[in-house]
FIKOLVEX-173829 format. One record per residue: x, y, z of N, C-alpha, C, O, CB in turn. Coordinates in steps of 0.1 Angstrom, whole numbers, plus 5000, padded with zeros to 4 digits. Glycine has a CB too. Example, Ala and Ser with C-alpha at 12.3 -4.5 7.8 and 13.67 -1.06 7.14 Angstrom:
BEGIN
513249435078512349555078513249675078514249675085511349555090 512849785071513749895071512950005079513450115080514149945057 
# end
This chain:
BEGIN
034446084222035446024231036645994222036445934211034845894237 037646014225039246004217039845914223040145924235040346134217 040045804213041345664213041745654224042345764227042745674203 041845584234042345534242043845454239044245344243041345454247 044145524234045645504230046645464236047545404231045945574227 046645514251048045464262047745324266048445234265048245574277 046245314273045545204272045345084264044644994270044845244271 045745064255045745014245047044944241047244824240045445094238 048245074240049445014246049444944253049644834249050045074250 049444954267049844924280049444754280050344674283049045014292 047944714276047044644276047144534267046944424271046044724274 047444544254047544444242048744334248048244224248048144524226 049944344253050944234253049644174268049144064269053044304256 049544244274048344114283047444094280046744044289047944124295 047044104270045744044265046143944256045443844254044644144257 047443954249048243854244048543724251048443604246049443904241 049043764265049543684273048243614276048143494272050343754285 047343664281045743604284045643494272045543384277044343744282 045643504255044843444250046443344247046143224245043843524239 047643364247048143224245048343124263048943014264049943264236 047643184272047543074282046442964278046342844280047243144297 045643034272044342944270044242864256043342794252043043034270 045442904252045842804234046242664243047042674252047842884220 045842584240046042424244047642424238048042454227044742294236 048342364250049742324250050542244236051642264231049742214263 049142134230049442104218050142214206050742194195048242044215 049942294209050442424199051842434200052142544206049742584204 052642394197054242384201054842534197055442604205055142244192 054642554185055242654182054142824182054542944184055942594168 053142774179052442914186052543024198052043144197051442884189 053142984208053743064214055143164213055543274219053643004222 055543094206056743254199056043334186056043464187058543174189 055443264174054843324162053843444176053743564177053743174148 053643394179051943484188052843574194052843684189050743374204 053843544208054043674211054843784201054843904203054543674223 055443734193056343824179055443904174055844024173056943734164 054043864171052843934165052144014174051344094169051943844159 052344024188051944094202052844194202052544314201052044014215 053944144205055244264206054944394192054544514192057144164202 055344294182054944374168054044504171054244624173053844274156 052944404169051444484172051644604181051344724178050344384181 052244564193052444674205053144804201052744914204053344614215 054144774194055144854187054344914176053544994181056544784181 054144894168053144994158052345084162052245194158052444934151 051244994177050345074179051645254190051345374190048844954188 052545214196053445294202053745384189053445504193054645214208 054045384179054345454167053245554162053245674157054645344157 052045454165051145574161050745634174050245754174049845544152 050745574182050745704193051645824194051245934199050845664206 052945794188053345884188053046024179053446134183054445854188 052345984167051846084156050946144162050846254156051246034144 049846134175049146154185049846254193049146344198048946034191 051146264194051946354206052146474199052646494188053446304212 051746544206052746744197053446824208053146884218051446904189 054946794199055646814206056146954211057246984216056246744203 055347004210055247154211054447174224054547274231054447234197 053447064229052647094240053647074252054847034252051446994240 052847114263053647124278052847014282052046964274053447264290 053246974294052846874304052446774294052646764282051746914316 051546694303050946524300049646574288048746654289050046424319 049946494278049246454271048446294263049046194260049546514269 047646324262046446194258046446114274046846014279047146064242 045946204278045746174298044046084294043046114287045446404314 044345954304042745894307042845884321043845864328042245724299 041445894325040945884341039545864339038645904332041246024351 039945734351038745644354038745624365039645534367038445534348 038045674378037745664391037045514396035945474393036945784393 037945454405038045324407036945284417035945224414039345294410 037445344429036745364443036845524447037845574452037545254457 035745584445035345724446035645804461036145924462033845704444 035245694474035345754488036945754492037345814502034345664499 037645664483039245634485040145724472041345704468039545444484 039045824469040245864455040645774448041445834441041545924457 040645684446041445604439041145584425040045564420041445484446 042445614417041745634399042745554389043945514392041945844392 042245534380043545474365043645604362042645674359043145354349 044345634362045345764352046945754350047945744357045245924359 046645774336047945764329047745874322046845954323048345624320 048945874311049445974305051145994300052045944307048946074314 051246074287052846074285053046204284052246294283053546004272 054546204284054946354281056146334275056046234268055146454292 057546394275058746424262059346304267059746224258059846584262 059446264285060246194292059546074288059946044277060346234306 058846004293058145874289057645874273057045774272056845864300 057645914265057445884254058745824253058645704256057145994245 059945854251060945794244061145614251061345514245062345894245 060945644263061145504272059945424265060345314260060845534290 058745464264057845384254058145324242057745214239057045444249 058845404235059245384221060245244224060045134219060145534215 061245284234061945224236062145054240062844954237062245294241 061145104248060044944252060044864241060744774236058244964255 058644954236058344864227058744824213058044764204057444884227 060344894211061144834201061744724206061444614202062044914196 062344744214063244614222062244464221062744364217063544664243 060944474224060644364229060544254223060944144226059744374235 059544294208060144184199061244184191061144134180059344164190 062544254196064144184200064444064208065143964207065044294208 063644104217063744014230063243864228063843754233062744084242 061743884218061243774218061843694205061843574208059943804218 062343714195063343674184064343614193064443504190063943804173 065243644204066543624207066043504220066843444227067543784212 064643484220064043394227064143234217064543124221062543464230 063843264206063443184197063343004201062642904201064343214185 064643034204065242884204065042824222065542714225067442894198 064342904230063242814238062842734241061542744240062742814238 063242614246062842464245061642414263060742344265064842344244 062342484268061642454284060342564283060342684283062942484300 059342454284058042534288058242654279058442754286057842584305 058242684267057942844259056342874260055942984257058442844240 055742794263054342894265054842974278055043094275052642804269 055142924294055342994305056343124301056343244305055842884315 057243054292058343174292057543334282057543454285060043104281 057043284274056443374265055243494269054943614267056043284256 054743374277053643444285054243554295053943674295052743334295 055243474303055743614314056443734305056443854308057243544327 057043684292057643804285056243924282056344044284058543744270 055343884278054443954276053944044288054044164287053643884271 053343974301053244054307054244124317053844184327052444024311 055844114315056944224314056444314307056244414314058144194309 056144354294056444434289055244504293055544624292056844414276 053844494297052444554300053344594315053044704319050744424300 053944544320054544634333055344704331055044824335055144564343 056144694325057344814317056444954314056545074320058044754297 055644904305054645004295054045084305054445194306053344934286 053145034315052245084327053645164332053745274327051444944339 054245134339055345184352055445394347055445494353057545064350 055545334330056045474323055245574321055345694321056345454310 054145494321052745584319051945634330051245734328051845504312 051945554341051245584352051045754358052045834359051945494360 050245774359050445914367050045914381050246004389049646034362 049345814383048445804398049845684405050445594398046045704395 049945724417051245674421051145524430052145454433051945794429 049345494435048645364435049045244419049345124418046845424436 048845334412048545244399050445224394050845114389047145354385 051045324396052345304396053045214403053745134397052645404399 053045214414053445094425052744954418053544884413052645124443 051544934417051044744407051944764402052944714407049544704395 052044834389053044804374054644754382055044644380053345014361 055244854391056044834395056344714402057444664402056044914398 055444674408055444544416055444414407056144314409054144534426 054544444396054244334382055544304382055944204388053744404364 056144434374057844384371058544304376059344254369058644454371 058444254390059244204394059044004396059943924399059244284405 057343984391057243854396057843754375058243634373054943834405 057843814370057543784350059043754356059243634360057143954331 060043834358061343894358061743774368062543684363061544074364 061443764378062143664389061943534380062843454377061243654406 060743524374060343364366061643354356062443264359058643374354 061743444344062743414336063843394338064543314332062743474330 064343504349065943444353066043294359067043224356066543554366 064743234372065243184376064843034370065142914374065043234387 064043084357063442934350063942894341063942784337062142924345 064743004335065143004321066743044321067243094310064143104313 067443024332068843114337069643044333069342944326069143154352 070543064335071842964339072742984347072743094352072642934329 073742884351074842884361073842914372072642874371076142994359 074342994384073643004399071943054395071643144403074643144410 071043034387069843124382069143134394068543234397068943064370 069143014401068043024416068843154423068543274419068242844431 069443134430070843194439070043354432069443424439073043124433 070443374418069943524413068943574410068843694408070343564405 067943464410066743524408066343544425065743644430065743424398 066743474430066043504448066743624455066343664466066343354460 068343704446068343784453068243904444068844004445069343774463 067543864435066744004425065644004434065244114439066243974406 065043904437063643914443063644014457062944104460063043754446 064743954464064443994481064744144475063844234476065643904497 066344194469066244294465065444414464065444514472066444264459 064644394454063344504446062544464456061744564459062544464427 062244344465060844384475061244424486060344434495059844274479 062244464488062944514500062744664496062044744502064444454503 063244694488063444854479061344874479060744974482064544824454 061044804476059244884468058544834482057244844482058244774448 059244794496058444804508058644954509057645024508058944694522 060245044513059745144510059245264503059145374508059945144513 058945224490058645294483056645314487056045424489059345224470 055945164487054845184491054845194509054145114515054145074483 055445274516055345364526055645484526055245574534055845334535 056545504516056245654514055345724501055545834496057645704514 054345624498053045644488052645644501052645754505052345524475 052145554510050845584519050845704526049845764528050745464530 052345774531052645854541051946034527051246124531054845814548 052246024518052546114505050746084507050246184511053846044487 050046014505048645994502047746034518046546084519048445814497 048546014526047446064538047646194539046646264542047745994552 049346284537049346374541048846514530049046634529050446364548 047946404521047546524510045846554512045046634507047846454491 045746444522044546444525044146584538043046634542044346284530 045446614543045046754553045346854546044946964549045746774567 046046844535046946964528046247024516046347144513048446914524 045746934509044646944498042846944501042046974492044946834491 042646904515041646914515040946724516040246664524041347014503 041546684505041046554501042446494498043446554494039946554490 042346354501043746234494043646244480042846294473043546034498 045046174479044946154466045946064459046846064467045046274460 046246014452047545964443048145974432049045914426047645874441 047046124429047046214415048846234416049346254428045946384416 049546234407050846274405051146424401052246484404051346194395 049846474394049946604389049546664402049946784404049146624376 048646614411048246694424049046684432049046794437047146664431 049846614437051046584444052446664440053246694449051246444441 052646684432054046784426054046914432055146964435054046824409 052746984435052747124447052347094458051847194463051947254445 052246994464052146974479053247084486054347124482052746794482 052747124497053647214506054347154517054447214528052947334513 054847034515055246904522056347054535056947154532056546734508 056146994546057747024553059446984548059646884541057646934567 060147054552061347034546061546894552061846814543062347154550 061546834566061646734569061046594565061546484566061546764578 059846624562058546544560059446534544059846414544056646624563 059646594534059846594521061246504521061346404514059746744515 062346554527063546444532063046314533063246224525064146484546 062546304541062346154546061346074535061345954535061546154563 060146144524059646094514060746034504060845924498058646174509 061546164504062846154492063246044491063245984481064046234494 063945994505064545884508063945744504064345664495064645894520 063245734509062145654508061645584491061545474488060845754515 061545704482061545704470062345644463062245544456061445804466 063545714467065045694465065445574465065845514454065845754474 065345514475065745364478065045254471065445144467065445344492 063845334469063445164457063645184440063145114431061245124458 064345284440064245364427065945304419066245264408064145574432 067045334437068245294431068845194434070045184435068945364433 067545064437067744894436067744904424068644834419066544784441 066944974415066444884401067444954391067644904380064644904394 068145074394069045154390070345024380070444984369069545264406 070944994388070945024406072245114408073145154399071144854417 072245134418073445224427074145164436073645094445073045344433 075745204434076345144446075545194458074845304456077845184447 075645124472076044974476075044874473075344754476076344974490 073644924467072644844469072444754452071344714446071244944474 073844744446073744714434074244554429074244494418074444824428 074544514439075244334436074444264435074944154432076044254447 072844264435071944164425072344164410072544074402070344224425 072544304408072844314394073744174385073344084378073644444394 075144214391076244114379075643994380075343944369078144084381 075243914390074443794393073343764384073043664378073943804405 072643884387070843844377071643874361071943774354068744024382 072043994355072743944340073243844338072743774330073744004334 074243794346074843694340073943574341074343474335076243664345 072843544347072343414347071143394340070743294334072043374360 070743554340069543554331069743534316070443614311068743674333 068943414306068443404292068943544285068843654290066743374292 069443514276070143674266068943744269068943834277070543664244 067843714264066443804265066643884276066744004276064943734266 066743794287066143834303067143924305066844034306065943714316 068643884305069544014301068844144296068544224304070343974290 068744144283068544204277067344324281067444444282068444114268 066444244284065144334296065744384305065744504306063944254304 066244294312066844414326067644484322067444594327067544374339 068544504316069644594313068844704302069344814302071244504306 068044704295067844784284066644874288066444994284067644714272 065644794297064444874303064444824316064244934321062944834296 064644734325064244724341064944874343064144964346065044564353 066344904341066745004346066545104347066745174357067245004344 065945144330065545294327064345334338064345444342065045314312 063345224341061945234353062745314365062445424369061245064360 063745224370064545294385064845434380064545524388066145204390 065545464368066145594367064745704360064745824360067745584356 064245644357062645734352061745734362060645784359061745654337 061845674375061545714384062245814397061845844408061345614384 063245844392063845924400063246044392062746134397065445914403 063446044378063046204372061346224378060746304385063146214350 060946114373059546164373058846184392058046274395058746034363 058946144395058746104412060046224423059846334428059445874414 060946164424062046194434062046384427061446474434063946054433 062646404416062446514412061246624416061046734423062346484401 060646554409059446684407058146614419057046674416058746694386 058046534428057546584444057946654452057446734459057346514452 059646604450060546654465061446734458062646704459061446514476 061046844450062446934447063547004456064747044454061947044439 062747014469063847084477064346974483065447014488063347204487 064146884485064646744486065846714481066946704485063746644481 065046714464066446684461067846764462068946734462066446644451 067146914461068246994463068846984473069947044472068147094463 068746924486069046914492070346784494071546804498068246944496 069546654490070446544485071346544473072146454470069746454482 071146684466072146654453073346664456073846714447072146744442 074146634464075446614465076146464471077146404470075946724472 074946434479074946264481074746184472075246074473074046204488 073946224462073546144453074446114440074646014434072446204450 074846284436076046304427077546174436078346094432076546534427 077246234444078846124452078845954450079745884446078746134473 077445924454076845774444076945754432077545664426075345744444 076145894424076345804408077945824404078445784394075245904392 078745894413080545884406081345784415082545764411081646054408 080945704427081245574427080745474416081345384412081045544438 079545494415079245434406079745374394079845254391078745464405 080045494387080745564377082245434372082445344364081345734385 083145514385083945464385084445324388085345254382084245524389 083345284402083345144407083145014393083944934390081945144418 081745054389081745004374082544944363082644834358081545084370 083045104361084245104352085444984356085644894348084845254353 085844994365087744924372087144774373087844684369088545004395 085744754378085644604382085644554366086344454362084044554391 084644644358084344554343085844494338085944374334083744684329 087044604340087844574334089044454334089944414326088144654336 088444444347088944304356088444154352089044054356088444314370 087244174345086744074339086743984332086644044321086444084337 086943804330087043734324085843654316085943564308087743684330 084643714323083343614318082843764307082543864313081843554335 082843784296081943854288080843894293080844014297081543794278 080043834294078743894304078844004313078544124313078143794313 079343914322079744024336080344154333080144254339080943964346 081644124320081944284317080844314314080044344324082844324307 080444334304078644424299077944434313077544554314077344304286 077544334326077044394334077544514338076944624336076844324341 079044494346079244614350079944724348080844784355079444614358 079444754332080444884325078744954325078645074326081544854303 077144844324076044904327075744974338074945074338075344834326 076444914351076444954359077045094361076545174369076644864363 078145124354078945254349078045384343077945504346080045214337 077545284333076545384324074945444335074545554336075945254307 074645354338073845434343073845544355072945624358073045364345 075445524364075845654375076145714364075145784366077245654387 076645774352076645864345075045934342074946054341077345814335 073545844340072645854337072245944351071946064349072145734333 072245894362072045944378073046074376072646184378072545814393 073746054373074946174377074046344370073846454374077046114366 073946274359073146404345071946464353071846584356072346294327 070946344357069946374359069746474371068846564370069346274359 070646474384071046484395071646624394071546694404071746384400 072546694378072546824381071846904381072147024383073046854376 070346844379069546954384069147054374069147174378070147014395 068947054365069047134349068447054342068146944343070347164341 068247174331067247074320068047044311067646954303065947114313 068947104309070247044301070546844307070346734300071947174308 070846854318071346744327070246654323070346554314071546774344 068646684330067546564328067546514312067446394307065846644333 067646624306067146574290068446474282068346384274066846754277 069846544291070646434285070946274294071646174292072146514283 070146304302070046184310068746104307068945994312070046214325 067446114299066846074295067346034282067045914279066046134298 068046084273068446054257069745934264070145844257069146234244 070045954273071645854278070545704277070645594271072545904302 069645754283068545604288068745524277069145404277066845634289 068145634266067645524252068945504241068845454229066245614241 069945554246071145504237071845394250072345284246072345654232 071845414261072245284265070945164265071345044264072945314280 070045164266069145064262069444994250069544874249067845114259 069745104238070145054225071044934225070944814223070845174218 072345044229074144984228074244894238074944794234075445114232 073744894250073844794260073044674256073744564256073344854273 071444664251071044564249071744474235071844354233069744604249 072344604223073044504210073744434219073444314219074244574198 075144494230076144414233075644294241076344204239077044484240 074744274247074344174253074244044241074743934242073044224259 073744094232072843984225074743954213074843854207070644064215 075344014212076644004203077243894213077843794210077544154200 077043944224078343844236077343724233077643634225078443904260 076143724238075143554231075743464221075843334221073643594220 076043604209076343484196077943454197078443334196075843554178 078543534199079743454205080243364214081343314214080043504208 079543364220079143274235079043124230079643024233077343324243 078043134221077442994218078242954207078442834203075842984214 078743044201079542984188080842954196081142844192079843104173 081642984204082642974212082542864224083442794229082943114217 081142854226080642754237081942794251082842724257080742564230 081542954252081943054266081943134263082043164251083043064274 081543204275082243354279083243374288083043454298081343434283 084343304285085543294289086443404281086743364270085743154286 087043554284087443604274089143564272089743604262087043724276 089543494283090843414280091043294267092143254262091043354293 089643254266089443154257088843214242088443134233088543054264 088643344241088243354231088843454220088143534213087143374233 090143434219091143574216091043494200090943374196093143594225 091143604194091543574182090443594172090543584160092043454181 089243604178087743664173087843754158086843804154087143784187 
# end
C-alpha cells in the first residue's frame, strides 16, 4: 500500500485544529506556536508530495478511493495533476504567512487559530477532490472558518461583510449542489450506474441543452468566489474588513478555488458548453478587467485599492482560461500563483503601513 499522501495533506491542519480545541484555554500562547508548527508541517509534507509527482505523467496522480456508501456510489477520491499541484503548493506556503501576520491576536486566538486551520483542510480538499459529493463539503467548509474570521476578527462594518460573504457563496453553492444532483442522477441512465466520479463524468454524452443549463449552474457558484462582475460586491467589503490574514486568504486562495473550479469542473464536463458560453464569459472577465481597474483608481482607502485591482486580476485569470487553449488554461493557472503571491505581499505591506500610519487613508499618507 503507498503513502497516503494527499490525505495527509488535506488532513494534518484538522487534526491540528482538533488537538488545540482540546488544549485547555490556560495555554495563552500555544495556539499560534501550534498552528505555525501545523501550517509548517503541512507545507513540507506538500513539498514532498511533490517529489512524489512526475511530471511527465498524464492525468491524476497518487489517486485514493474509499467507497463510503456502496448502494449510493458514494466515494473519497482525490487526487492531483499539473493544475492543482501548484494551487497546493500555493496553499500551503501562504498559510503559515497567514498565521505569522496573525501573531498579534488578542480576542479569543484559540477560536481564531482553530478556524484558520480548518480553512486551510478546506482550501487543500476543494483542490484535490475528484468525487464532486466530496468537492461540494470542502467547498461548503470554506465558507463557515471564513465567515468566523471576517466577522470576529474584522474591522469597520465586519458584521455587515461577513453576512454578505455568507448569503453570497450560499446562494452561489445552492446552485452549484443542484447541478451535482441533476449531473449525478443523469449518469445514472447514461452510465448505467450514478456517480460523482469526476473522471467518469468528463465523457458523459450530456444533451446540448441539459449540458447548458449544468454549465450555468456550475458557473454561478464558481464566479461568486471568483468573483465576477455583477455578482462581485461582497468582495471590496469582505477585504477591507477582514484581519490582514483573512485578507490575505481570500484574496490569495478563496479565489483561486472559484477560478480552479471553472478549469477543473465547468471546462472539462461541459466543453461544448463552454464553447458555447465563451463569448459571454470572455465579455465578463473584460468588464471585469476593466471595471476593476477605473474603480481601484478612484480610491482613497489602501485596502480597497488592492481589493479591486484583485478584482482586475482575476477577469484577466477568467479571460486566459476562457480562450479555450492550453496556452490560455496554463497561463491562467501560473496567473493564479503569481497573483496569490503579489496580491497577498500587497495586502500584508498595506498592514504595515496601515498601522505604522494608523490608516489607510491614501490622502494621509504621502510622503511614504
Amino acid at each position: 500500500m503507498t503513502f497516503p499522501w494527499l490525505s495527509v495533506v488535506i488532513f494534518v491542519p484538522l487534526a491540528g485544529a482538533v488537538v488545540a480545541a482540546v488544549v485547555p484555554r490556560r495555554a495563552a500562547s500555544f495556539p499560534r506556536w501550534w498552528a505555525l508548527a501545523v501550517t509548517l508541517a503541512t507545507f513540507g509534507l506538500s513539498v514532498a508530495m511533490v517529489t512524489q509527482f512526475h511530471a511527465s505523467g498524464a492525468g491524476y496522480q497518487l489517486v485514493e478511493r474509499t467507497t463510503w456508501v456502496a448502494p449510493l456510489h458514494l466515494q473519497y477520491l482525490v487526487g492531483v495533476d499539473g493544475i492543482s499541484l501548484f494551487l497546493v503548493l500555493l496553499t500551503a506556503f501562504l498559510m503559515p504567512i497567514a498565521v505569522l501576520a496573525s501573531w498579534r491576536v488578542d480576542r479569543s486566538p484559540k477560536a481564531y487559530f482553530i478556524a484558520m486551520l480548518i480553512l486551510e483542510t478546506a482550501c487543500l480538499g476543494s483542490f484535490l477532490a475528484l468525487d464532486l459529493l466530496l468537492f461540494f463539503v470542502f467547498f461548503e467548509a470554506l465558507l463557515f472558518p471564513a465567515y468566523l474570521i471576517i466577522g470576529g476578527w474584522g474591522s469597520g462594518h465586519r458584521a455587515y461583510a461577513a453576512v454578505k460573504f455568507f448569503l453570497y457563496t450560499m446562494a452561489g453553492s445552492a446552485f452549484l449542489l443542484l447541478g451535482i444532483l441533476v449531473l449525478y442522477w443523469k449518469s445514472g441512465s447514461l452510465l448505467g450506474q450514478p456517480t460523482f466520479d469526476v473522471t467518469r463524468l468528463a465523457g458523459l454524452p450530456l444533451s446540448a441543452t441539459t449540458a447548458r443549463w449544468l454549465f450555468l449552474a456550475f458557473f454561478v457558484a464558481f464566479a461568486v468566489k471568483v468573483p465576477l462582475v455583477p455578482i462581485h460586491t461582497w468582495q471590496p467589503d469582505a477585504y477591507a474588513s477582514a484581519p490582514t490574514a483573512g485578507t490575505l486568504i481570500l484574496a490569495a486562495i478563496l479565489a483561486k478555488v472559484g477560478a480552479y473550479g471553472l478549469v477543473r469542473f465547468n471546462l472539462s464536463l461541459f466543453p461544448s458548453a463552454a464553447l458555447y458560453f465563451q463569448t459571454f464569459v470572455e465579455i465578463l472577465a473584460v468588464v471585469a478587467i476593466l471595471y476593476g481597474a477605473i474603480v481601484a483608481i478612484v480610491q482613497t482607502d489602501a485596502k480597497r485599492l488592492v481589493a479591486y485591482s484583485s478584482l482586475s486580476h482575476m477577469g484577466f485569470i477568467v479571460l486566459g482560461t476562457f480562450a479555450l487553449t492550453l496556452q490560455g488554461v496554463s497561463g491562467g493557472v501560473l496567473y493564479m500563483v503569481n497573483h496569490g503571491l503579489s496580491t497577498g505581499a500587497l495586502f500584508l505591506v498595506v498592514a504595515m503601513l496601515a498601522e505604522r500610519a494608523r490608516t489607510r487613508d491614501l490622502t494621509r499618507m504621502g510622503g511614504l
